[in-house]
N, C-alpha and C positions, 0 to 999 in steps of 0.2 A: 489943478485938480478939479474933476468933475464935482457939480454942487452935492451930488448923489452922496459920494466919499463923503465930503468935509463935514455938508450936513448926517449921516452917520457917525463919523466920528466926533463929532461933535457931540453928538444926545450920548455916545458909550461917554466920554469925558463927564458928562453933567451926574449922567448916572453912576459912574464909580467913581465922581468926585464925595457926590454926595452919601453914597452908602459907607463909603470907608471913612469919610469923617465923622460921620453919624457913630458909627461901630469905635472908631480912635475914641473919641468923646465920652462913649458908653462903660469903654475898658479906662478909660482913667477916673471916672465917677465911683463907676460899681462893680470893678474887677471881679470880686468874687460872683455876682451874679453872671455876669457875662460868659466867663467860665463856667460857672453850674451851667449853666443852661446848653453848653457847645460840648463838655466834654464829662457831665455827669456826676462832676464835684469840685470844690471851690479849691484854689491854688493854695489853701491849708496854712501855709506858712508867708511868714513877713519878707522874706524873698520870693516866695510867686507872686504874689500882690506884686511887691516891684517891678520886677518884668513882664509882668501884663499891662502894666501901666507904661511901662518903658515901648511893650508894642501898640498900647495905644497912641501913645505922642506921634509914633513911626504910621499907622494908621492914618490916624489925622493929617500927617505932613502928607501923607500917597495924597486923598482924598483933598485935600488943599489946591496939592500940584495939579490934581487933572481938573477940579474944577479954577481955576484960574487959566491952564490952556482951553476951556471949551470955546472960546472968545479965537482961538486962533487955529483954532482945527488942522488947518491945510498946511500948517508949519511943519518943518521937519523936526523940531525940539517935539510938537505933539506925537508925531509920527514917534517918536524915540520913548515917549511918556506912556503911550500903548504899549510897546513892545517891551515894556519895563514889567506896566500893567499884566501882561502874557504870563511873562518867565514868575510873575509874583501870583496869579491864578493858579498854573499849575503849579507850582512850588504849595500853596498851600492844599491844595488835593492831594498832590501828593503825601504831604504830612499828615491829612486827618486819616486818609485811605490806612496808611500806616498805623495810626492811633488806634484807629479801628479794627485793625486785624490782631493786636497785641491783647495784652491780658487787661486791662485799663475801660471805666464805663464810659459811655456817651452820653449826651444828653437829649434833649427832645430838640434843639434846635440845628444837633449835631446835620445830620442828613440834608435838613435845608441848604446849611447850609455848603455843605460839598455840591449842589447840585446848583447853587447861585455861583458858586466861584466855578464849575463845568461853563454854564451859560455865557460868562463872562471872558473866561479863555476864549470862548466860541466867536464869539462878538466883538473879542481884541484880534483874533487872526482875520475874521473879516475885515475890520477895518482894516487892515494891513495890508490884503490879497485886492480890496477894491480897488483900490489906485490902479498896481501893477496892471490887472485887467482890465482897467481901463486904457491905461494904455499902449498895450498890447492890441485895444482893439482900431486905436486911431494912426 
């Protein structure tokens, strides 16, 4: 792999290592703000708290996995960890997109962040499509 690739893929790894553990961490501390602040009001009951925490732990684990692949960028288990990364980008767009068209409020941080998990899809198909065109072109 060209150094061009790895090292891209390399900084998406460090950087959705670190925001998605950051955000796991946040949602297992202080579920209910984390939620106020993404979808407008707190998970209300002793079962949303739980599964918001249950998606933090899942958060953290993402955010764990890619930053521990940053180190081996040019792997193909990395290569598999982005494309995990992808389908888990859009996947939540698609659900806020969804939340948001429904009768249900948002919160102030809702927007950000749909347009941080956009960026992030954006930056997991490039690293994906770098390789191929690179070597496409040798």
């Amino acid at each position: 792999m060209h150094a061009t690739a790895g090292s891209n893929r390399k900084s998406l790894l460090s950087v959705t290592g670190a925001l998605e553990a950051a955000t796991g961490l946040a949602l297992l501390v202080m579920p209910s703000v984390v939620v106020e602040l993404l979808l407008g009001s707190s998970p209300g009951t002793p079962s949303g708290v739980t599964v918001s925490r249950v998606a933090g732990v899942a958060l953290f684990a993402l955010g764990a996995a890619c930053w521990l692949a940053r180190e081996d960028a040019a792997s193909r288990a990395a290569k598999g960890l982005v494309a995990a990364m992808l389908l888990y980008n859009i996947g939540v767009v698609v659900v806020l997109v969804l939340a948001w068209m429904g009768p249900g409020p948002v919160g102030i941080g809702f927007w950000p962040v749909v347009l941080a998990h956009v960026g992030l899809a954006a930056w997991c198909i490039a690293g994906l499509a770098t390789p191929a065109l690179e070597e496409r072109r040798s």
